[in-house]
C-alpha positions as CSV (number, residue, x, y, z in Angstrom):
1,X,-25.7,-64.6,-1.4
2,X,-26.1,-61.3,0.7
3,X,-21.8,-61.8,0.9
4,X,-21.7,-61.2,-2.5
5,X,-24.1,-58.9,-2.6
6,X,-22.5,-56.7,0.1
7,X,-18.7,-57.2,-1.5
8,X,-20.2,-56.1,-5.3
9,X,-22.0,-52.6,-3.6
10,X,-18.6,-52.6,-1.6
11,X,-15.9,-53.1,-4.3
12,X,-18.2,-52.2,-7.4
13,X,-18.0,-48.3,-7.2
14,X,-14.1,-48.2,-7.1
15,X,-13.5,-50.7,-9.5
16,X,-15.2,-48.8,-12.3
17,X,-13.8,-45.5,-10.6
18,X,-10.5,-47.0,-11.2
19,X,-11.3,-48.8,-14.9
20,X,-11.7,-45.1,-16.2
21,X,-9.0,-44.0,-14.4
22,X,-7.4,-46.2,-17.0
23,X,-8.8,-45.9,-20.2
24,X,-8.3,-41.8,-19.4
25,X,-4.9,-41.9,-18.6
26,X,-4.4,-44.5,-21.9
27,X,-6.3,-42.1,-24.0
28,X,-4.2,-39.3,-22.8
29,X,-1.0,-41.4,-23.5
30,X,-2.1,-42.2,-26.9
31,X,-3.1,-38.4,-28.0
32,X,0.3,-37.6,-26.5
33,X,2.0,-39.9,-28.5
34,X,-0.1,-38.9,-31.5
35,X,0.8,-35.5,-31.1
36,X,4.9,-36.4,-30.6
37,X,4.7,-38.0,-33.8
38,X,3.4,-35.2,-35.5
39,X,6.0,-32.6,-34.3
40,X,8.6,-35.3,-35.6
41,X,7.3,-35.5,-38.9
42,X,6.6,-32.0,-39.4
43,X,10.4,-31.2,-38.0
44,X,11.6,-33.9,-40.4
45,X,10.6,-32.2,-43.4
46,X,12.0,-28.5,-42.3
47,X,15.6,-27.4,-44.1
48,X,18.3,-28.5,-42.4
49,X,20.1,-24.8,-41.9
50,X,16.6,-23.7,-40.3
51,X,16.0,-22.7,-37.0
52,X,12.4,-24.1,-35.0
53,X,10.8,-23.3,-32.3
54,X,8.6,-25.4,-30.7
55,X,5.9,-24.9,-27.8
56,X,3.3,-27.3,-26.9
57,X,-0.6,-26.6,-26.7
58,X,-1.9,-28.7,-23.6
59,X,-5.6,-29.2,-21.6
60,X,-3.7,-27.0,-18.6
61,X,-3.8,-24.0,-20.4
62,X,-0.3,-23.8,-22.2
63,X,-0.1,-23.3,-25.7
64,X,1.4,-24.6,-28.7
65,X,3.4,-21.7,-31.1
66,X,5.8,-23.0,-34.2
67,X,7.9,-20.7,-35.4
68,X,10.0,-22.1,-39.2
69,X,13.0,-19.8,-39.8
70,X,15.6,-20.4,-42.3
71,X,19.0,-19.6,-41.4
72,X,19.9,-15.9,-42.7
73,X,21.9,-16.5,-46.0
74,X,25.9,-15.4,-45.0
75,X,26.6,-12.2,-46.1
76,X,30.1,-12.4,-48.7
77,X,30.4,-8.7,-49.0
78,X,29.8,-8.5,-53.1
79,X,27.2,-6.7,-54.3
C-alpha cells in the first residue's frame, strides 16, 4: 500500500501537469482553427478583382489588420 502511495505522490503531479498541457495546446489548436475558418469565409465573399491584406492578431503580441480594396477601375481615356 505505501508503493502505491509513494508512485501516486511520485507520478501524480506530472500527470496532471501534462493533462493540461494537453487540453491547452487542443484548445489553442481549436481557436486557431476557428479563427482560419473565419479568414476563409470572410475572403470568400470579397470581389474577385480585389486586393486583401491580411495580418493575424495573436496572444504574443502581433496583431490582426484587414485591409478590402477593390481593384482601381482601368482608365479607357473617354471622358
Amino acid at each position: 500500500m505505501a508503493q502505491i502511495l509513494t508512485m501516486v505522490s511520485v507520478l501524480g503531479p506530472p500527470l496532471i501537469a501534462l493533462a493540461g498541457l494537453a487540453l491547452r495546446l487542443r484548445w489553442q489548436a481549436l481557436r486557431d482553427q476557428r479563427r482560419q475558418d473565419t479568414l476563409r469565409t470572410l475572403t470568400s465573399r470579397l470581389p474577385a478583382d480585389g486586393v486583401v491584406d491580411i495580418e493575424d492578431l495573436r496572444d504574443d503580441g502581433s496583431r490582426l489588420h484587414m485591409r478590402v480594396s477593390t481593384a482601381p477601375e482601368p482608365h479607357t481615356g473617354r471622358r
